[in-house]
C-alpha positions in Angstrom: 0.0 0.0 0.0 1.0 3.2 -0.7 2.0 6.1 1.9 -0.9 8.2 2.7 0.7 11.9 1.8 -0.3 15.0 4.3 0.7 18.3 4.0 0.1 20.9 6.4 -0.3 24.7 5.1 -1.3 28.1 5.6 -0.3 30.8 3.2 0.1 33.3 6.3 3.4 32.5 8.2 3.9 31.4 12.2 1.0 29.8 12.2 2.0 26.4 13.6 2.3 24.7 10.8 5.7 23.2 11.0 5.1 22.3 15.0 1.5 20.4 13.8 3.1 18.0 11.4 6.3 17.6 13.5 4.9 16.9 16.1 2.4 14.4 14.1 4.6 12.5 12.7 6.6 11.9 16.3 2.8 10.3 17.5 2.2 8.6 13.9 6.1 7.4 14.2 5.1 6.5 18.2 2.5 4.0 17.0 4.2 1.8 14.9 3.7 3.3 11.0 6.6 4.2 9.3 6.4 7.9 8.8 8.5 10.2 6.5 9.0 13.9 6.8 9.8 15.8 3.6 11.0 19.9 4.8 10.6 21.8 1.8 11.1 25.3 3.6 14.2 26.5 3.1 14.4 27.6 6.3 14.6 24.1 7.3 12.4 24.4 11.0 11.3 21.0 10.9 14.8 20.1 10.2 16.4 21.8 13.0 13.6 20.4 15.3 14.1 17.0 14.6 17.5 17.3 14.6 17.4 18.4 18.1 14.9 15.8 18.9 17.1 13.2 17.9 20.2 14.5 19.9 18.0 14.6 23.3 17.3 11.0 22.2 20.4 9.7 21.4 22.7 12.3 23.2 24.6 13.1 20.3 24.9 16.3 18.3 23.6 15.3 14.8 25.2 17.2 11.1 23.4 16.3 8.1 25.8 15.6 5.1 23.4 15.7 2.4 20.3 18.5 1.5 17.0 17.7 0.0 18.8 20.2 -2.7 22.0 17.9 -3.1 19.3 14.8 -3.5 17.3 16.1 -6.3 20.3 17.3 -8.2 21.1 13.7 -8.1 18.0 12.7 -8.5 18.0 10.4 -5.4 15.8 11.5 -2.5 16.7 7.9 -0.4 20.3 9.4 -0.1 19.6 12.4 2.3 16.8 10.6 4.7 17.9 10.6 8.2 16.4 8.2 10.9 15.2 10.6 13.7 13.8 7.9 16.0 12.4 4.5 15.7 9.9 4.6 12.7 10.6 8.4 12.1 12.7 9.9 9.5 13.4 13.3 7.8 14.0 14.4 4.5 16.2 17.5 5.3 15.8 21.1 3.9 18.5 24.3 4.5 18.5 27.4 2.4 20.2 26.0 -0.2 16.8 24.6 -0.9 15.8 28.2 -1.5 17.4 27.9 -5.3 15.1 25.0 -6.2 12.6 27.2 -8.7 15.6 28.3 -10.5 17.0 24.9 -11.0 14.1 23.4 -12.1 13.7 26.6 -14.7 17.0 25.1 -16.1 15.7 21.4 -16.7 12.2 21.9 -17.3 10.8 24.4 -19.6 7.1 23.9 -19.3 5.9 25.2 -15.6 3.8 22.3 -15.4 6.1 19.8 -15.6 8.2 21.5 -13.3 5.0 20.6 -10.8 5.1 17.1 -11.5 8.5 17.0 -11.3 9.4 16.1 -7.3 6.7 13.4 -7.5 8.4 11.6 -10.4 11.2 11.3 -7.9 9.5 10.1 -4.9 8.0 6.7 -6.5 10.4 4.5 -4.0 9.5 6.8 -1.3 5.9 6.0 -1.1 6.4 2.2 -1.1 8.8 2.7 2.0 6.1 4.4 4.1 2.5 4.8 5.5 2.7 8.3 6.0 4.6 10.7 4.4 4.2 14.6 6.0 5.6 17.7 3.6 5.9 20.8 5.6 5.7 23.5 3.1 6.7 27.7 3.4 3.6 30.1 3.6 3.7 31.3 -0.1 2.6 31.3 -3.6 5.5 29.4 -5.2 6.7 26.1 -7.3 7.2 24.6 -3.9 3.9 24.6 -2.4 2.9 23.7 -6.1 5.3 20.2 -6.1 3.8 19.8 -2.5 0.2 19.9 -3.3 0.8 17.8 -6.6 2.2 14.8 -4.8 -0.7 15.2 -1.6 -3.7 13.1 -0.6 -4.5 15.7 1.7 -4.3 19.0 3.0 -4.7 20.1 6.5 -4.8 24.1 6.7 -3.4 25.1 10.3 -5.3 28.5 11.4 -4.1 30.1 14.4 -7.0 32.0 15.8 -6.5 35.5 13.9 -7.9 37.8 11.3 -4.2 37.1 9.0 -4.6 33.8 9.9 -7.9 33.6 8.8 -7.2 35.6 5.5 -4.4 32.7 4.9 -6.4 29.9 4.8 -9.5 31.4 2.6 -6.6 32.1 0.5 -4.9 28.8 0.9 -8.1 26.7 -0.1 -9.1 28.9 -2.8 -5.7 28.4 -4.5 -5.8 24.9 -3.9 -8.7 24.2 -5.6 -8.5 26.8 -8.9 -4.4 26.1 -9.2 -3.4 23.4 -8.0 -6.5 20.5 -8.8 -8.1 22.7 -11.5 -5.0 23.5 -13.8 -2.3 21.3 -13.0 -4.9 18.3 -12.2 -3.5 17.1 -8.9 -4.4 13.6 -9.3 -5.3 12.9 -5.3 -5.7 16.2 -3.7 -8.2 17.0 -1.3 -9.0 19.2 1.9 -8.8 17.1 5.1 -9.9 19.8 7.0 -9.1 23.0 9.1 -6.6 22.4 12.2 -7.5 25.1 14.7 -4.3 26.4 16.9 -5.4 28.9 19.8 -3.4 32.2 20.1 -4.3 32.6 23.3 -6.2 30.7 25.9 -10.0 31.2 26.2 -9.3 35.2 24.8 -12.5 36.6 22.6 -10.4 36.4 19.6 -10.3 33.0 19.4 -13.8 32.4 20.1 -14.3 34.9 17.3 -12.2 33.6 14.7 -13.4 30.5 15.5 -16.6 31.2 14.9 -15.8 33.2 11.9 -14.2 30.0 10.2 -16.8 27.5 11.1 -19.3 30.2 9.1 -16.9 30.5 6.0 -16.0 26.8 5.4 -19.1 24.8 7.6 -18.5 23.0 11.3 -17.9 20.0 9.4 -14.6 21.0 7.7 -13.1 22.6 11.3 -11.6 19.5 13.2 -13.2 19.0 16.6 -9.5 19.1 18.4 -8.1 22.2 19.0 -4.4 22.9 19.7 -3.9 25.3 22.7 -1.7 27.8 23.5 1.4 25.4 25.6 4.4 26.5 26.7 6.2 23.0 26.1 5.1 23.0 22.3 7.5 26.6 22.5 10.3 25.0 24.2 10.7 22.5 21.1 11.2 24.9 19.0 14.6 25.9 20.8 15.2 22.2 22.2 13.8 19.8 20.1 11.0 17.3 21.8 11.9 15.8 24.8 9.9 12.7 26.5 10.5 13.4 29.9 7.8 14.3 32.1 3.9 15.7 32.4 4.5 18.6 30.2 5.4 15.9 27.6 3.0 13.8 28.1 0.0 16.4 28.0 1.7 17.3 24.2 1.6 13.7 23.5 -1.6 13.1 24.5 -3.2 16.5 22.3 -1.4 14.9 19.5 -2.7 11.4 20.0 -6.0 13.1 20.1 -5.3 14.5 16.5 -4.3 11.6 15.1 -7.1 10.0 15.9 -9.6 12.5 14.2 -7.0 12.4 10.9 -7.2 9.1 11.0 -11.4 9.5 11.5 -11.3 12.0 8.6 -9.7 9.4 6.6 -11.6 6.5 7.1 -7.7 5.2 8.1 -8.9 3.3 11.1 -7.8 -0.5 9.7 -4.9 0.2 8.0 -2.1 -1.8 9.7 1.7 -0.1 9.7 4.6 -1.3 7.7 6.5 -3.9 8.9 
């Protein structure tokens, strides 16, 4: 069976996006499926995250050799995947990663092909895992493009403001007249609307909250929502750790979303691969 491909989006920036499917794939990874991370920002967060991660695991400081850049100039993704923790791995992105539009203007002429061009080289990737996870930069580009091509399904991460907000009418708007409409994405779909609090039972976020579930219906929000905790912060400067109650709340939120992905998906008796 092929991997199931999410990727997790929001065409304003800081809005959670790379610590929702980080810290996803650490509980999909946590319950046996094999799960892939692919960072195409070329600021590389997710990379630096699980990077960290895997040094508070393994107690060793971790330098990546090869770039998601380097791979695709050799047209070999396999060669840059890094084991993070059991059943985990990353695909890793730097800045270098930035230059990728321009490359592919050198080898493909036709934009479209440019589109389809990172799924033509992920064909062993998606035999290898269940779940594969592309974190994506906030913008119009031929990154979120290549992204979107190769996706089952999106997951739009709204952090409970009016930019936010703004983001993802955008996002899903784009989605459906680019990306399915004229580049035909052959499996994309909307998975629904992850909600991440700003701030703790503030008016806001009752607002905006609101606000969305009267744009794009109840039924497309999911029922979890992502508060504001000050251990999801911490990674960002640490990597995850998996020590005590702060950890173990995270965990828990995460197993909670999980569970409604995998409800969205009708995923419920797929077994991992062994």
């Amino acid at each position: 069976m092929k991997a199931k491909v999410l990727t997790f989006s929001n065409f304003k920036g800081g809005t959670g996006k790379t610590t929702n499917s980080t810290m996803t794939g650490i509980e999909l990874a946590r319950r046996g499926y094999k799960t892939l991370l692919i960072d195409l920002d070329p600021q590389g967060n997710a990379t630096n995250l699980y990077l960290k991660t895997k040094e508070n695991v393994n107690g060793e400081l971790v330098v990546f050799k090869k770039t998601l850049m380097s791979a695709i100039r050799d047209k070999d993704l396999d060669s840059a995947i890094i084991n993070i923790i059991d059943n985990l791995y990353i695909l890793p992105s730097s800045a270098d990663f930035a230059l990728y539009p321009r490359y592919m203007e050198n080898i493909k002429e036709d934009y479209s092909d440019r589109v389809k061009y990172l799924s033509q080289l992920a064909p062993k990737l998606f035999d290898k895992y269940d779940f594969m996870l592309i974190d994506v930069p906030p913008t119009i580009s031929l990154i979120t493009d290549s992204a979107l091509y190769m996706t089952d399904y999106a997951i739009v991460v709204l952090q409970t403001q009016e930019r936010s907000l703004q983001g993802a009418q955008a996002f899903i708007k784009y989605m459906q007249e680019e990306v399915i409409n004229e580049f035909q994405a052959p499996r994309l779909d909307l998975l629904g609307i992850l909600p991440v609090l700003l701030k703790n039972g503030a008016p806001v976020d009752e607002s905006t909250l609101t606000k969305a579930q009267e744009i794009f219906g109840k039924e497309n929000i999911f029922n979890i929502t992502i508060k504001n905790m000050e251990r999801l912060k911490r990674y960002d400067v640490t990597g995850v750790t998996f020590k005590d109650q702060f950890d173990k709340s995270v965990q828990k939120v995460y197993s909670d979303v999980v569970d409604e992905l995998f409800t969205r998906m009708e995923y419920e008796d797929e077994q991992p691969i062994k």
